[in-house]
DOVEX-934013 format. One line per 8 residues: number of its first residue (from 1); for each residue x, y, z of C-alpha. Coordinates in Angstrom, 2 decimals, padded with zeros to 5 digits, always signed. Layout:
<pts>
NUM> X:Y:Z | ...
</pts>
This chain:
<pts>
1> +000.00:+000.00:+000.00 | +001.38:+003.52:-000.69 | +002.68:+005.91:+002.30 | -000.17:+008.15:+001.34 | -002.92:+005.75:+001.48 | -002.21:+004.97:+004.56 | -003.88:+005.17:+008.01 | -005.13:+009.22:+008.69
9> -005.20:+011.15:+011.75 | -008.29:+012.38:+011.97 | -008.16:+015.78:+013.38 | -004.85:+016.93:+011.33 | -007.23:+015.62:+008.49 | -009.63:+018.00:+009.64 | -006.95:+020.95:+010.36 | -005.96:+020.41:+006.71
17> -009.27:+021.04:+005.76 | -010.37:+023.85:+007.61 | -007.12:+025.74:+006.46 | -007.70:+024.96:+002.98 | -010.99:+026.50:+003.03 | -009.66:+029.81:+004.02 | -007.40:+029.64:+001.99 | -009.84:+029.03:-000.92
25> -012.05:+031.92:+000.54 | -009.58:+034.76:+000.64 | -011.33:+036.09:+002.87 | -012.04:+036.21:+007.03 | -014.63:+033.19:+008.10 | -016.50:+032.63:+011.37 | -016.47:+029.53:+012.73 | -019.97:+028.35:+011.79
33> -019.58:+028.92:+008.46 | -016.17:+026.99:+008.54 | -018.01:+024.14:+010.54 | -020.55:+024.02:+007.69 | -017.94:+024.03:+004.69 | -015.61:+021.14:+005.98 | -018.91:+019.37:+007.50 | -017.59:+018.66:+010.92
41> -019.10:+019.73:+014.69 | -018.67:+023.80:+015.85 | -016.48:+022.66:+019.11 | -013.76:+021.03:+017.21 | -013.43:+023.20:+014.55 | -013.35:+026.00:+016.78 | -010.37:+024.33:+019.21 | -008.59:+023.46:+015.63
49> -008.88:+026.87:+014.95 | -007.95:+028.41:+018.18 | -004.72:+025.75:+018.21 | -003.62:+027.32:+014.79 | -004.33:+030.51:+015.75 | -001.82:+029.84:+018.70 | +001.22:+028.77:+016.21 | -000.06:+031.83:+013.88
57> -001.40:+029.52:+010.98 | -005.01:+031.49:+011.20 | -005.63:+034.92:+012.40 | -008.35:+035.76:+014.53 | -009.86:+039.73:+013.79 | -010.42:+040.89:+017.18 | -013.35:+043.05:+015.81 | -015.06:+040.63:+014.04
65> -013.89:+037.27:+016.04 | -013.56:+035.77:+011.95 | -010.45:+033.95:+011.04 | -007.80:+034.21:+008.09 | -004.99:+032.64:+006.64 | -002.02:+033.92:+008.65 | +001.27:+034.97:+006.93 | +003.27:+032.60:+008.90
73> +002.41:+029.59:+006.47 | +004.41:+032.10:+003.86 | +008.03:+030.63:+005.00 | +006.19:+027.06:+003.65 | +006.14:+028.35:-000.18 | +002.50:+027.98:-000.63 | +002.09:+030.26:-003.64 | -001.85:+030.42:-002.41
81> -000.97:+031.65:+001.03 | +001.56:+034.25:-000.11 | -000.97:+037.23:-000.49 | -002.21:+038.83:+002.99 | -003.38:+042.21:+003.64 | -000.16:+043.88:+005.97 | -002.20:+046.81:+007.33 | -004.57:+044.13:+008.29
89> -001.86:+041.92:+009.55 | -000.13:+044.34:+010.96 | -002.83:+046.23:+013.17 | -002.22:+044.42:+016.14 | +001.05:+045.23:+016.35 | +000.89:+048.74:+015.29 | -002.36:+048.89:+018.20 | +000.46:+047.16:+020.77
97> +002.78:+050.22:+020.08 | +001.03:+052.87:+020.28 | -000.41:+051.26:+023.47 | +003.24:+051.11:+024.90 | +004.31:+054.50:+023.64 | +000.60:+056.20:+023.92 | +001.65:+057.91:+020.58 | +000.63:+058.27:+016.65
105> +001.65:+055.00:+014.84 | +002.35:+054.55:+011.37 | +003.21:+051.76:+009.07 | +004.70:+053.08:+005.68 | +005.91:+051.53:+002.35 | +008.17:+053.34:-000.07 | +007.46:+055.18:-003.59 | +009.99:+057.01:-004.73
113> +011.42:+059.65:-002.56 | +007.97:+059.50:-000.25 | +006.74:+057.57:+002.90 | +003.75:+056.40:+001.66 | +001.30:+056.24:+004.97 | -001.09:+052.81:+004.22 | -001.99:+052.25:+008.41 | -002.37:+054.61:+011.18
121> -003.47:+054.08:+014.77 | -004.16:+057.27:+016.60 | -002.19:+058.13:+019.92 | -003.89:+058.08:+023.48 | -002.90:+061.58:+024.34 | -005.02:+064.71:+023.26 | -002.34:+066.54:+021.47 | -001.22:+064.46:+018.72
129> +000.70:+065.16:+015.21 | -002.03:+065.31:+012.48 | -001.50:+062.25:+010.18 | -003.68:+060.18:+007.59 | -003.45:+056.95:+005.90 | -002.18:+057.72:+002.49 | -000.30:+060.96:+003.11 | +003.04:+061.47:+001.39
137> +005.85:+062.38:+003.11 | +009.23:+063.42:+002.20 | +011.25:+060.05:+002.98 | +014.64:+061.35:+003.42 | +012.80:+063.64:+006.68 | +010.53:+061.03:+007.82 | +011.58:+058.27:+010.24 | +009.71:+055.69:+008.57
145> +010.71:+057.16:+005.50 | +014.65:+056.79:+006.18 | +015.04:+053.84:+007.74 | +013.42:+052.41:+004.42 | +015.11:+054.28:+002.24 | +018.69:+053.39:+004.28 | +018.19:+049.77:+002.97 | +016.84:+050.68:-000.92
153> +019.20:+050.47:-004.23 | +021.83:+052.75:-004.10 | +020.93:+053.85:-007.37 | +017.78:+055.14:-005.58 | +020.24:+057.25:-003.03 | +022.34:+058.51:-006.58 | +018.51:+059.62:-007.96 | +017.24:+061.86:-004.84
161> +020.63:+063.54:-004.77 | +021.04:+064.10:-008.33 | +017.45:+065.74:-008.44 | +018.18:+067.47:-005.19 | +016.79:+066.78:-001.46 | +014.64:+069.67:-000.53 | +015.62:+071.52:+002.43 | +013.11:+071.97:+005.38
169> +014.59:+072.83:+008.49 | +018.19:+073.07:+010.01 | +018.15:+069.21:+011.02 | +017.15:+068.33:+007.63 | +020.17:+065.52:+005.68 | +019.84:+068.22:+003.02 | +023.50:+067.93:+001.84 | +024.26:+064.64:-000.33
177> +027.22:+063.54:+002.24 | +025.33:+064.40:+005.33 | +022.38:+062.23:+003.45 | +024.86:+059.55:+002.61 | +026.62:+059.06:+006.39 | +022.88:+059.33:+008.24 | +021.81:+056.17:+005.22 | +024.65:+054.12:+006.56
185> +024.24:+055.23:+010.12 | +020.48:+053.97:+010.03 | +022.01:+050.46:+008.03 | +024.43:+049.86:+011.04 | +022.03:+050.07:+013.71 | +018.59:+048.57:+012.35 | +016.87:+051.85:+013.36 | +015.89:+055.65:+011.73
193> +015.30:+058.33:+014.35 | +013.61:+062.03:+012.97 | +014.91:+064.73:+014.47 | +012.58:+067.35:+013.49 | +013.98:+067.22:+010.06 | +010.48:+067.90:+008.11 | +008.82:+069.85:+010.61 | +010.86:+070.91:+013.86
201> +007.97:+070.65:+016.13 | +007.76:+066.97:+015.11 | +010.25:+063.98:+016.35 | +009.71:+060.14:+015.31 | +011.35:+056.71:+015.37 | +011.09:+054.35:+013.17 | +012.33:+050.50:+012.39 | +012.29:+048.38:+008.99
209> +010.36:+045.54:+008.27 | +011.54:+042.62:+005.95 | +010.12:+040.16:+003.82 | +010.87:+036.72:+002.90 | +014.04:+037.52:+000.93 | +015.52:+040.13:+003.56 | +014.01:+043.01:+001.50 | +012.30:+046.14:+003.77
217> +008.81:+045.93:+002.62 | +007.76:+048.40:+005.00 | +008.54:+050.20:+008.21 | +006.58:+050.60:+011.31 | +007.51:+054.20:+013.39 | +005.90:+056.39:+015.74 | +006.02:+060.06:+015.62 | +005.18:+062.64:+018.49
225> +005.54:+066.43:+019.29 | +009.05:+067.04:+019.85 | +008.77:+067.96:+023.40 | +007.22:+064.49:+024.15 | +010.29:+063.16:+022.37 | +013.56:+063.93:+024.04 | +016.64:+062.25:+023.80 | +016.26:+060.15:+026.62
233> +012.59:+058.95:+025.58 | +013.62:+058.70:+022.32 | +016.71:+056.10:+023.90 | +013.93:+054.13:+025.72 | +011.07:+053.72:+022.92 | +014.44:+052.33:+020.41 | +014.18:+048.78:+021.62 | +010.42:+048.80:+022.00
241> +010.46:+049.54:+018.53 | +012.90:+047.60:+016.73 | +011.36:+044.67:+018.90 | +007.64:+045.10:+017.34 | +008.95:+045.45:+013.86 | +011.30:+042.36:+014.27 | +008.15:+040.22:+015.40 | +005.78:+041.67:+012.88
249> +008.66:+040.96:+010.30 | +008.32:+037.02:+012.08 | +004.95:+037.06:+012.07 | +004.40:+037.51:+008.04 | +007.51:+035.00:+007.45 | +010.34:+037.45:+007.19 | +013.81:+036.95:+007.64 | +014.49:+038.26:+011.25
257> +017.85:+039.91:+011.86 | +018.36:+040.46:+007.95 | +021.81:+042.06:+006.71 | +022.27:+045.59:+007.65 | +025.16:+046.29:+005.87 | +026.27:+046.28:+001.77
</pts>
């Protein structure tokens, strides 16, 4: 008799088959309708589900208490399990830091020479730096913005200087060596820090996150009025930063602790 004919376990039968029918949804399912598809009891689909969701196989949305394919299957090269939604994976992380900071967070991708903004979650205090989810920010100023740009082409770095980086306030890296030293500065220690270099009045750090094939894909950074931000807060929220974006990076099957150097 073939290996695959062979005797089954039941309930890793059953696993199988509950994550292949998220997977073939694409989108978030509750648990009855889950219980109904693979034609099996609510209370065992539901602890399969909650025992995947523990090992990060599903996602649970803790709005909607539906559950997804999670990003952690991507390190398995399942082409069908590749696409996910990172502001929607991402939110609980981005919700943990700005719980643990109490400030604006952002997660950003790169176009160009801008921080694109594509997930915000708004800070606990009443004064907070106005923001919105796709605003465009001046990269080479923007925490976010820098610490994805420190790890982009080099021919990208060669572009922005050759057209000329605009000049907004006396901290801004302005000057194409000042640029160039702050780009390897943020390479060597996994970490972009805004000094009020696109408005002075506003301070932000920032850490990289990487996909599958050690690339940034995006960066996760809070920003705050600078007077809530001084050097010795900034020192503190560092690690509670870089930490977030290293397990986010985990979470969607990145490649923790990628190079940080050419």
């Amino acid at each position: 008799m073939p290996e695959h004919e062979g005797p089954q376990l039941q309930t890793l039968d059953l696993a199988i088959r509950v994550l292949e029918a998220l997977d073939a949804a694409g989108a978030a399912r509750g648990v009855s309708e889950l219980t109904r598809t693979v034609g099996s009891n609510k209370a065992t689909v539901y602890r399969i589900l909650s025992t995947l969701a523990h090992h990060e196989y599903v996602v649970q949305d803790p709005e909607t208490s539906r559950y997804r394919i999670g990003p952690r299957l991507q390190r398995f090269g399942r082409p069908g399990v590749g696409r996910f939604d990172l502001p929607e994976v991402g939110r609980p992380f981005l919700v943990e830091l700005r719980d643990l900071s109490r400030e604006n967070i952002h997660l950003a991708v790169l176009d160009g020479g801008d921080a694109i903004y594509i997930a915000k979650e708004a800070g606990l205090h009443p004064v907070q730096v106005v923001s919105s989810v796709g605003a465009r920010c001046p990269a080479h100023c923007v925490a976010t913005g820098k610490v994805l740009l420190a790890w982009a082409d080099p021919e990208l770095h060669d572009l922005l200087v050759s057209q000329g980086l605009a000049h907004y306030t006396p901290a801004t890296h302005s000057d194409p060596e000042s640029f160039r030293r702050e780009m390897a500065r943020i390479r060597a220690q996994g970490f972009a820090v805004n000094t009020g270099e696109w408005r002075q009045e506003v301070r932000g750090v920032a850490a990289p996150i990487f996909g599958s094939e050690r690339e940034p894909i995006a960066a996760i950074g809070l920003c705050a009025p600078a007077e809530r931000l001084p050097e010795h807060r900034i020192e503190s929220l560092v690690p509670v930063v870089m930490d977030v974006a290293a397990r986010l990076t985990s979470f969607i099957g990145g490649a923790p602790g990628a190079a940080i150097t050419r």
